[in-house]
Short mmCIF file of the C-alpha atoms (twelve columns), coordinates in Angstrom:
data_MODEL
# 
_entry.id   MODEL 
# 
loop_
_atom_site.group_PDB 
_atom_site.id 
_atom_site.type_symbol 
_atom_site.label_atom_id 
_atom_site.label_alt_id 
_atom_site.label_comp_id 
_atom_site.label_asym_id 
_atom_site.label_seq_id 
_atom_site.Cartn_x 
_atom_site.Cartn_y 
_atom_site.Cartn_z 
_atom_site.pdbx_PDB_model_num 
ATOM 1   C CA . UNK A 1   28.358  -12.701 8.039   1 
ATOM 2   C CA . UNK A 2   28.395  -10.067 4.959   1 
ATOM 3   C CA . UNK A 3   27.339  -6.727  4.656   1 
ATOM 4   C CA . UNK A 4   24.071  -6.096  3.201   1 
ATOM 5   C CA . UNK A 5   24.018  -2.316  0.722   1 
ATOM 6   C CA . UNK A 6   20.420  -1.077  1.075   1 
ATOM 7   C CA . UNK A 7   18.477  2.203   0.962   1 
ATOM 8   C CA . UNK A 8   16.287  4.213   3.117   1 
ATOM 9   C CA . UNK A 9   13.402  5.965   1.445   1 
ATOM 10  C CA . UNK A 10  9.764   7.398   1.707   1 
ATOM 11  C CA . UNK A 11  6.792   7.957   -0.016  1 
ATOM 12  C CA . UNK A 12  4.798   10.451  2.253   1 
ATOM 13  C CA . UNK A 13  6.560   9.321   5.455   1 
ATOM 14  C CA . UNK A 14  5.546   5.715   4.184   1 
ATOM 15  C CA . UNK A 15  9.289   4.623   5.061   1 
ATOM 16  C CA . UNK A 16  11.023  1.484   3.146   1 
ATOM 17  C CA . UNK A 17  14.279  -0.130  3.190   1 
ATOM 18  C CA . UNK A 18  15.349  -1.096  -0.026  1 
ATOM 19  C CA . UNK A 19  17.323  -3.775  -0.734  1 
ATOM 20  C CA . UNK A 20  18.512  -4.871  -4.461  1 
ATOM 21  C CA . UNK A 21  18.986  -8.845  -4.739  1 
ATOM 22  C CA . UNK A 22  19.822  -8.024  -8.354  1 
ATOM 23  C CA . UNK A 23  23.346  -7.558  -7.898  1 
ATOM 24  C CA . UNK A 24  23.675  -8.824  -4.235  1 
ATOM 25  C CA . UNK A 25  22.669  -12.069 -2.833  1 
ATOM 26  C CA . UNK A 26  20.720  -12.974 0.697   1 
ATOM 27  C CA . UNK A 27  18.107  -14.647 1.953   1 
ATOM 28  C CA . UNK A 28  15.362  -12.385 3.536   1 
ATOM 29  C CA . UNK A 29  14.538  -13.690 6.722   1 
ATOM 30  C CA . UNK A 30  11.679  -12.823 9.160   1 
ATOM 31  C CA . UNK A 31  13.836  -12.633 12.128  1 
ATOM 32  C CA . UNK A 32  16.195  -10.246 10.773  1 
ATOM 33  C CA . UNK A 33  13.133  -8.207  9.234   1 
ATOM 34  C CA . UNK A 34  12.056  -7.595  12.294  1 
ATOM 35  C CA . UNK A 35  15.539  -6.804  13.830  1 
ATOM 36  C CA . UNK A 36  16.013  -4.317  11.115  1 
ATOM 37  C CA . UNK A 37  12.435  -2.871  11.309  1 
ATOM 38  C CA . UNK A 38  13.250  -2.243  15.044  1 
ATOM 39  C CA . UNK A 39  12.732  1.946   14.760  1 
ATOM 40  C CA . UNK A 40  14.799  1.840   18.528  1 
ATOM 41  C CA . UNK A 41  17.635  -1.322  17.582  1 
ATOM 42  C CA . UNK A 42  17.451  -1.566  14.048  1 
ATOM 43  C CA . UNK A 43  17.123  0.985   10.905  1 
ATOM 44  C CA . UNK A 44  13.581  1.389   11.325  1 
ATOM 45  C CA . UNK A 45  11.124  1.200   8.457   1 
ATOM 46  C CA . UNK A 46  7.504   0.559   7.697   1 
ATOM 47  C CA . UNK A 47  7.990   -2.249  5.308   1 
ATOM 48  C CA . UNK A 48  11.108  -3.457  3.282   1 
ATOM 49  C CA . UNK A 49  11.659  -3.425  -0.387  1 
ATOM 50  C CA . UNK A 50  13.289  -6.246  -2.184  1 
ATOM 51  C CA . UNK A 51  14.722  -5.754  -5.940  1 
ATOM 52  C CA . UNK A 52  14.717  -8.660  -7.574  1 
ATOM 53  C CA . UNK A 53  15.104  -10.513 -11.420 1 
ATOM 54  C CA . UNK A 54  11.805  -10.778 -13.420 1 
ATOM 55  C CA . UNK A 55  10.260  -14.524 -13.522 1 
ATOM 56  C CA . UNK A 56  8.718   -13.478 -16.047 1 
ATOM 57  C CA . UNK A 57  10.002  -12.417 -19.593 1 
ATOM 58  C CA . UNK A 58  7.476   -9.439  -19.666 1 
ATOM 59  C CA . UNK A 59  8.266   -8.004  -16.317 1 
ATOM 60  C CA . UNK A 60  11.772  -5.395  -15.969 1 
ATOM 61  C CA . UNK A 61  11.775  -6.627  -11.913 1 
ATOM 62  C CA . UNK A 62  10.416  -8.753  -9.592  1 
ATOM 63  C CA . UNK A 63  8.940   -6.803  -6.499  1 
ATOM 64  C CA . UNK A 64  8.604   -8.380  -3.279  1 
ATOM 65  C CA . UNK A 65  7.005   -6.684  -0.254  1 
ATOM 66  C CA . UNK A 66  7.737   -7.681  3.710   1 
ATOM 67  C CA . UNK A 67  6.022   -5.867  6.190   1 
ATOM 68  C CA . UNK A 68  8.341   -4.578  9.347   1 
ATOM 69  C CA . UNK A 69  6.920   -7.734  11.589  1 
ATOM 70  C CA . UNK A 70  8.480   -10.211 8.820   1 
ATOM 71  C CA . UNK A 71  4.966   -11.155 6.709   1 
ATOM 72  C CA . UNK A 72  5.039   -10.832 3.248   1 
ATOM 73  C CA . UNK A 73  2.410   -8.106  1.430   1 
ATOM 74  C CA . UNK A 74  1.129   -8.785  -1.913  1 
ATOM 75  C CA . UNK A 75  0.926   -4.983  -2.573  1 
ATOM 76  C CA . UNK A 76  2.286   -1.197  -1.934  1 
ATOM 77  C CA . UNK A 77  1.761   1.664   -4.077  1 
ATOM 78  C CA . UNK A 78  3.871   4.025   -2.640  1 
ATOM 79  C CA . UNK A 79  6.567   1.102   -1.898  1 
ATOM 80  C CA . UNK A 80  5.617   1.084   -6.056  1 
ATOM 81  C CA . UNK A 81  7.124   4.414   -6.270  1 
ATOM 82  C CA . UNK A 82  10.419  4.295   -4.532  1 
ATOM 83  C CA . UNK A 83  11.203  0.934   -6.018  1 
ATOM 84  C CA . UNK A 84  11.296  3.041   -9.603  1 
ATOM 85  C CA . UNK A 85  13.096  5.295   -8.448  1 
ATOM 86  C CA . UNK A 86  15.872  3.340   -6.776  1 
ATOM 87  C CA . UNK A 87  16.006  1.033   -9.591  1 
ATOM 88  C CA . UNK A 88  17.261  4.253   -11.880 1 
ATOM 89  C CA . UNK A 89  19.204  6.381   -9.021  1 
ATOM 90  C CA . UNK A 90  21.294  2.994   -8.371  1 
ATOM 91  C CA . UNK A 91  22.140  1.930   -12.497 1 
ATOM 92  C CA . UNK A 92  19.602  -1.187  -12.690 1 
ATOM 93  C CA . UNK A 93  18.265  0.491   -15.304 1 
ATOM 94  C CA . UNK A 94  17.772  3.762   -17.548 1 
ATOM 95  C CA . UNK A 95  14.120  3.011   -18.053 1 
ATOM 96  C CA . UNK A 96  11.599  5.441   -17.150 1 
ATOM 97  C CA . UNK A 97  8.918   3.663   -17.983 1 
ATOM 98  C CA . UNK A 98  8.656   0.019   -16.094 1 
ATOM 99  C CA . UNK A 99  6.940   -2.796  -15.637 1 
ATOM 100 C CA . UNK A 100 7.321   -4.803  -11.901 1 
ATOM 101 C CA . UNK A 101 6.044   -8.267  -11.293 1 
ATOM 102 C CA . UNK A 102 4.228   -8.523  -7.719  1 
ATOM 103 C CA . UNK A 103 3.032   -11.499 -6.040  1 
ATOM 104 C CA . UNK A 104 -0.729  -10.618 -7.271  1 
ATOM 105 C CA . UNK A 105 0.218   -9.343  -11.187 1 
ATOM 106 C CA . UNK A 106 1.819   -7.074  -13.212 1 
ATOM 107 C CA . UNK A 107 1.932   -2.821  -12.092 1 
ATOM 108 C CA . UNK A 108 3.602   -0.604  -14.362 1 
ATOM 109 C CA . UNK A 109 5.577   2.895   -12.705 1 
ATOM 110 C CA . UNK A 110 6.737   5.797   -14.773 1 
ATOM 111 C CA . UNK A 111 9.177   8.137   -13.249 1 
ATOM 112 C CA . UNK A 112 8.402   11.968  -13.958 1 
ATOM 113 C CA . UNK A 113 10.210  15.248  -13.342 1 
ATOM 114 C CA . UNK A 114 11.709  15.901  -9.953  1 
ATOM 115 C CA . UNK A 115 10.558  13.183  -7.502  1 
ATOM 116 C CA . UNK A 116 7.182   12.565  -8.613  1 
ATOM 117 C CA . UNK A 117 6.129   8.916   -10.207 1 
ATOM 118 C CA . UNK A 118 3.555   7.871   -11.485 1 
ATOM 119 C CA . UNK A 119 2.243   4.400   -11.102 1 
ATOM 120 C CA . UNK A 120 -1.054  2.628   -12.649 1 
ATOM 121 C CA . UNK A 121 -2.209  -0.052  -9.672  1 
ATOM 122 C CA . UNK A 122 -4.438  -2.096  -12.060 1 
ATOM 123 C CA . UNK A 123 -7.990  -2.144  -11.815 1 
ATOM 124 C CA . UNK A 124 -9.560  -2.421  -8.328  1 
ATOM 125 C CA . UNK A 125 -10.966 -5.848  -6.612  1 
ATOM 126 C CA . UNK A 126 -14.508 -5.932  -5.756  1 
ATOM 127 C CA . UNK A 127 -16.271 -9.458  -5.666  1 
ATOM 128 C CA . UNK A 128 -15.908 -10.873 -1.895  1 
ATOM 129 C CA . UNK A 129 -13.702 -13.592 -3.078  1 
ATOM 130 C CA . UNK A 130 -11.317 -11.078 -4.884  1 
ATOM 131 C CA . UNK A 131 -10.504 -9.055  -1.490  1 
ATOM 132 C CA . UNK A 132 -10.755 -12.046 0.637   1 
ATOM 133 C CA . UNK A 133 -13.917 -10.999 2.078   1 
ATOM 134 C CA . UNK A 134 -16.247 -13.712 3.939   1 
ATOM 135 C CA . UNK A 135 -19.387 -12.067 3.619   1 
ATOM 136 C CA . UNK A 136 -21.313 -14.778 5.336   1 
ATOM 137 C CA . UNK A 137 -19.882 -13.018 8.730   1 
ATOM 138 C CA . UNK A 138 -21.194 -9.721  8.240   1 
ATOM 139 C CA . UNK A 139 -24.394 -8.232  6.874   1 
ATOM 140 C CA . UNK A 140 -24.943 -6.205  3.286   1 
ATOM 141 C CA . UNK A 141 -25.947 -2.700  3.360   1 
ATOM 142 C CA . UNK A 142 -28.317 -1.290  1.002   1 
ATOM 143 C CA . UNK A 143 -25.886 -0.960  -2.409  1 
ATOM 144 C CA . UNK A 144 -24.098 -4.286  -1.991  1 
ATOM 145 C CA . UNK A 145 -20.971 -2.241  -1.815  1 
ATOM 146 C CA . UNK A 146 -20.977 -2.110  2.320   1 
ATOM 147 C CA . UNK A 147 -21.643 -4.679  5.195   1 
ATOM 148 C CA . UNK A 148 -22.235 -4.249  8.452   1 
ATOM 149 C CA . UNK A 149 -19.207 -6.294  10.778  1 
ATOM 150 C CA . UNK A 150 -19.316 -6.210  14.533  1 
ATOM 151 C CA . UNK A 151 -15.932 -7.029  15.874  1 
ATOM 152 C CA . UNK A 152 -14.675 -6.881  19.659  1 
ATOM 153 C CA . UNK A 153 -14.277 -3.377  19.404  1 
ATOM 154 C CA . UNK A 154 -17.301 -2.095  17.477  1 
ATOM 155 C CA . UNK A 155 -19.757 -2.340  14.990  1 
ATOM 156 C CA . UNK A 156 -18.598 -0.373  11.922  1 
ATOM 157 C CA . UNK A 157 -19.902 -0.402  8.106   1 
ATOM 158 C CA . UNK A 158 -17.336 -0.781  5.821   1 
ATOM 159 C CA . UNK A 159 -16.257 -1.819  1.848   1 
ATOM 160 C CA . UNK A 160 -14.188 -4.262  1.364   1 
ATOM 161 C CA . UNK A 161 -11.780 -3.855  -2.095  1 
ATOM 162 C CA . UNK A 162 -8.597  -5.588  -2.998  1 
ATOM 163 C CA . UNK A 163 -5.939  -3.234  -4.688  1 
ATOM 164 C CA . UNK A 164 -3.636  -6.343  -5.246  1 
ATOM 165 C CA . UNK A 165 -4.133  -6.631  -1.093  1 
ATOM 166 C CA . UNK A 166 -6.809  -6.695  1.352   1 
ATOM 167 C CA . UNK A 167 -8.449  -3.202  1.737   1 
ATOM 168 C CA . UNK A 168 -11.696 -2.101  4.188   1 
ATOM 169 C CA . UNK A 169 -12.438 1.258   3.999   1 
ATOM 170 C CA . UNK A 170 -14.704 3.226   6.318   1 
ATOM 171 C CA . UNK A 171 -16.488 6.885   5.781   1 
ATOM 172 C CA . UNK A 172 -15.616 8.799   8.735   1 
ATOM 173 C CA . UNK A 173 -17.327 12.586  9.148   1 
ATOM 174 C CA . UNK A 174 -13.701 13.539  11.209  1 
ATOM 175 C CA . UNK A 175 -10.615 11.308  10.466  1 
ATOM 176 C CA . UNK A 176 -9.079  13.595  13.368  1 
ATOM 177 C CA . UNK A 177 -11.412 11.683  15.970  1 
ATOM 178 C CA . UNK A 178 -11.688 8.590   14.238  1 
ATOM 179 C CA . UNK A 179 -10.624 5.671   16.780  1 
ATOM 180 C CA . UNK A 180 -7.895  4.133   13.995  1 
ATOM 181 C CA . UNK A 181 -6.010  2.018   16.356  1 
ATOM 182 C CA . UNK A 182 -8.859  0.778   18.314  1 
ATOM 183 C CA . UNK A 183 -10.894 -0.024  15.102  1 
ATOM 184 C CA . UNK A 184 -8.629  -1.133  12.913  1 
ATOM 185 C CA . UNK A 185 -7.496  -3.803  15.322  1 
ATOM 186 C CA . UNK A 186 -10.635 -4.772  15.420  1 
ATOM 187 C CA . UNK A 187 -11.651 -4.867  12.021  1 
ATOM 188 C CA . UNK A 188 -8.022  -6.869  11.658  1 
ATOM 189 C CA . UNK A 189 -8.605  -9.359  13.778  1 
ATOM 190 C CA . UNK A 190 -12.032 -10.197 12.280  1 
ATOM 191 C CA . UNK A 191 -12.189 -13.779 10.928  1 
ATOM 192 C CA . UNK A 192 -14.538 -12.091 8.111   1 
ATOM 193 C CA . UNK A 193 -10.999 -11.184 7.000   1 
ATOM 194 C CA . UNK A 194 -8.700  -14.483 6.043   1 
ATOM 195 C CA . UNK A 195 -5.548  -12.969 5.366   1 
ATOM 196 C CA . UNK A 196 -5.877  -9.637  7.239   1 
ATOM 197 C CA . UNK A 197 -6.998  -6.239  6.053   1 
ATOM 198 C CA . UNK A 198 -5.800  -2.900  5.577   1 
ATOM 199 C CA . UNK A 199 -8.080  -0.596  7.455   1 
ATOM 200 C CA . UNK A 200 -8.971  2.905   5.735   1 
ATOM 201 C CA . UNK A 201 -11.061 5.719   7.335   1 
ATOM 202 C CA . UNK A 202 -12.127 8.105   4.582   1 
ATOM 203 C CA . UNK A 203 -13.191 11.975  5.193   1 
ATOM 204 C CA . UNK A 204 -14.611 13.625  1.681   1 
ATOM 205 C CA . UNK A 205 -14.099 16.993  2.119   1 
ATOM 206 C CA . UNK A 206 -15.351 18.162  -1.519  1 
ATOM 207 C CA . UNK A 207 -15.491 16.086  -4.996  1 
ATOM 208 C CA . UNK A 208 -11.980 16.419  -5.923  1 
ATOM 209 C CA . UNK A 209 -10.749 16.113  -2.345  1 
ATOM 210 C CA . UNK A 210 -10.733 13.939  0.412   1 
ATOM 211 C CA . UNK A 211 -8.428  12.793  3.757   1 
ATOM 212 C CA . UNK A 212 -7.583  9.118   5.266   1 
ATOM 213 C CA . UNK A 213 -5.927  7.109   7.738   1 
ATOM 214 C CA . UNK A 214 -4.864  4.088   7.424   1 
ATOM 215 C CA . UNK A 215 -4.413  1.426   9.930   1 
ATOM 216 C CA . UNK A 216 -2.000  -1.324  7.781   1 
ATOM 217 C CA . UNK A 217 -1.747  -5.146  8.198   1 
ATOM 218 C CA . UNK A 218 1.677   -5.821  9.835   1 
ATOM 219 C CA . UNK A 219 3.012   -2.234  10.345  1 
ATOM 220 C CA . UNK A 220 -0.165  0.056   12.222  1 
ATOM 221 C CA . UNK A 221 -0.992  3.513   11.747  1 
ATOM 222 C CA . UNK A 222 1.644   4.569   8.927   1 
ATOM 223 C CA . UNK A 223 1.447   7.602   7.726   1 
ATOM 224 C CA . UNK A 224 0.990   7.157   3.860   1 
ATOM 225 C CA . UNK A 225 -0.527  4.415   2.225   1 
ATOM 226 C CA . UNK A 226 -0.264  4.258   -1.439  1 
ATOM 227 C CA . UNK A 227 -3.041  0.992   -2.069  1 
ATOM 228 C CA . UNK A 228 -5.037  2.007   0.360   1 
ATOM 229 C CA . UNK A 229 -5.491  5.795   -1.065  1 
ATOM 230 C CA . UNK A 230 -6.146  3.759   -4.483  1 
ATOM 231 C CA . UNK A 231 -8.974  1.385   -2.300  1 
ATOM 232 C CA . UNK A 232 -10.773 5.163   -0.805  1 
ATOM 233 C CA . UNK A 233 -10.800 6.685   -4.426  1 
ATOM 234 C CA . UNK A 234 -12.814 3.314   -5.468  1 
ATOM 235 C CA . UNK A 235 -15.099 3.751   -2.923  1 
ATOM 236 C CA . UNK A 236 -15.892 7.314   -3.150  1 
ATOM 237 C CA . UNK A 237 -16.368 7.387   -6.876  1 
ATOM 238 C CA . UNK A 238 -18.421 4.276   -6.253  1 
ATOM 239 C CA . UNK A 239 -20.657 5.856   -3.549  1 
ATOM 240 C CA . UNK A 240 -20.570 9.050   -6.296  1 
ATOM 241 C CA . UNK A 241 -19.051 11.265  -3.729  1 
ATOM 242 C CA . UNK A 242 -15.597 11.810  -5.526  1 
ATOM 243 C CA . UNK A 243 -15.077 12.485  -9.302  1 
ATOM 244 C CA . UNK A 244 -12.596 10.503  -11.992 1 
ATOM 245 C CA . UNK A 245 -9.909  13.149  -10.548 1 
ATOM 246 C CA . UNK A 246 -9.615  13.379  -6.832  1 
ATOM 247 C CA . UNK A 247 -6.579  13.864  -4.129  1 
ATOM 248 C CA . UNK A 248 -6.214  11.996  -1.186  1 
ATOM 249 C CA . UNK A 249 -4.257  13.734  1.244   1 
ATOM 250 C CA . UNK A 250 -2.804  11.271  4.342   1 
ATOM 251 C CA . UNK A 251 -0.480  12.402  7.446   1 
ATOM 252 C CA . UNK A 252 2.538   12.703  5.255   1 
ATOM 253 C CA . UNK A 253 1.338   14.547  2.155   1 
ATOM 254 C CA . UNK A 254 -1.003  14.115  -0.826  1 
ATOM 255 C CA . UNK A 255 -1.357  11.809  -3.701  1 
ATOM 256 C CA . UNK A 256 -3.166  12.493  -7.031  1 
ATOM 257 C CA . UNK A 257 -5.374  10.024  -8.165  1 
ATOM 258 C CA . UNK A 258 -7.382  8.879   -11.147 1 
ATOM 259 C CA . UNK A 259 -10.063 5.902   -11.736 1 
ATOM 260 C CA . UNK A 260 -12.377 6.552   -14.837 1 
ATOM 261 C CA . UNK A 261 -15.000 4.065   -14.309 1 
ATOM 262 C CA . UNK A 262 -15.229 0.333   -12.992 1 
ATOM 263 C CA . UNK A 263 -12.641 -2.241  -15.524 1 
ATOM 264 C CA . UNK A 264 -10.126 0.924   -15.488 1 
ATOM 265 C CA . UNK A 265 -7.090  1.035   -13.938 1 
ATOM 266 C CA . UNK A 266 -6.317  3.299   -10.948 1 
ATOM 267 C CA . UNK A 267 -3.362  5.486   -11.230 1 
ATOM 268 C CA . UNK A 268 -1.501  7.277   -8.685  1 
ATOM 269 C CA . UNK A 269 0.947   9.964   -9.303  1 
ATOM 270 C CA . UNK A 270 3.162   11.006  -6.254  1 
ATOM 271 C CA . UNK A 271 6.815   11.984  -4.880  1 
ATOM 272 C CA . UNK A 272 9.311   9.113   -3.688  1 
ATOM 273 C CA . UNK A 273 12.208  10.795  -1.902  1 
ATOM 274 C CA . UNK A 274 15.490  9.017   -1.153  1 
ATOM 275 C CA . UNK A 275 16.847  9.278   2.610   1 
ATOM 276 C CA . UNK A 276 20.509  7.461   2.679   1 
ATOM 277 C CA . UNK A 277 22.576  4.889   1.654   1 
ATOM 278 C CA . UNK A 278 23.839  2.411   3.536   1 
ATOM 279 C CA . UNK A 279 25.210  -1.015  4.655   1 
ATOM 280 C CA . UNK A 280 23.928  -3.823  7.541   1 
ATOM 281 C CA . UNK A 281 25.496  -6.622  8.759   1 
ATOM 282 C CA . UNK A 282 23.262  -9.869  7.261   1 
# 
């Protein structure tokens, strides 16, 4: 049994532990994921962070994503954030500018003053197939952005978009009422939805402003969710409610975004704070 050096950090209460398999060596299993997710047993955490060597030559680092029940995410923006800043505050590199290989393609970070970073999540997902979306099981509304999907729980209308992962998001008129848990389990459990989704309700308050809740694959409620803030920008400029500038603000803070047009990439600029050091027996 060796000890395991990690992190604990947050992006908008979005909590990660970080782990660097650059200069250390384990094998990530589920079991112990979930041990160490444990928020009463373990060190607690939304999802987990792993560090790792490019695969590929143009890449700086290899950025895997588990969420705290042991499944593997394809994609986290504000995970995005604290990974470049741990990779500087622990000497893995002196770059400010990088580029991180994900299981879904390449997402480049910049680190700015203070604790903001900046990070451009590639250009949204939108065909079915892209998401994955089976939209044989539900029924298009109007704009061929929305269906209509009845689950256990309720019927709801909803846009699907992939951000590198699985993304519905929902227009609420009150995010404060909005039944998240009971919904979003729903909407989860939906076989419209192969591989899981991550459930958004969106409140526009004004063009360049807007609130959501998001109710993630593998983790619940959380209260920050960098793709899925990304996934709510594409739908509101889409549904011309937001403009190319817009923040999102979630239960732990606000992120800035930007998304020109459709075939641009969406960029997200917010803080990634660092909570402790420390070491686990693996």
């Amino acid at each position: 049994m060796t000890k395991l050096r990690f992190s604990k950090m947050h992006g908008l209460g979005n909590d990660f532990m970080v782990v660097d398999l650059v200069t250390q060596s384990v094998e990530l299993k589920p079991a112990e994921i979930r041990r160490w997710g444990d928020r009463r047993t373990g060190i607690g955490f939304d999802q987990l962070l792993a560090v790792l060597p490019p695969s590929d030559p143009a890449a700086d680092f290899r950025y895997r994503i588990f969420n705290r029940d042991g499944t593997e995410a394809e994609q986290c923006g504000n995970g995005a954030r604290c990974f470049a800043r741990f990779v500087r505050d622990h000497g893995l590199t002196v770059k400010r500018c990088l580029t991180l290989e994900t299981n879904t393609g390449m997402i480049r970070t910049r680190v700015l003053v203070g604790d903001r970073v900046e990070v451009e999540m590639g250009p949204p997902g939108l065909a079915p197939a892209e998401v994955p979306f089976l939209p044989d099981l539900a029924v298009p509304v109007g704009d061929g952005l929305r269906y209509r999907l009845a689950t256990a729980e309720a019927e709801v209308v909803l846009a699907p978009v992939s951000m590198g992962n699985p993304h519905a998001v929902i227009e609420v008129e009150d995010i404060v009422s909005a039944p998240v848990k009971r919904v979003g389990t729903g909407v989860q459990s939906s076989p419209a939805f192969p591989e899981g989704v991550n459930v958004g309700f969106l409140q526009v308050v004004q063009r360049d402003f807007a609130r959501l809740r998001v109710y993630e694959r593998g983790a619940g409620e959380t209260r920050a969710c960098g793709s899925g803030a990304c996934a709510a920008m594409v739908v509101g400029r889409l549904s011309g409610l937001l403009d190319a500038d817009a923040t999102v603000s979630l239960r732990g803070g606000e992120v800035a975004l930007r998304w020109p047009d459709e075939g641009d990439v969406v960029t997200m600029t917010g803080p990634a704070a660092q909570i402790y050091d420390g070491q686990i027996r693996s």
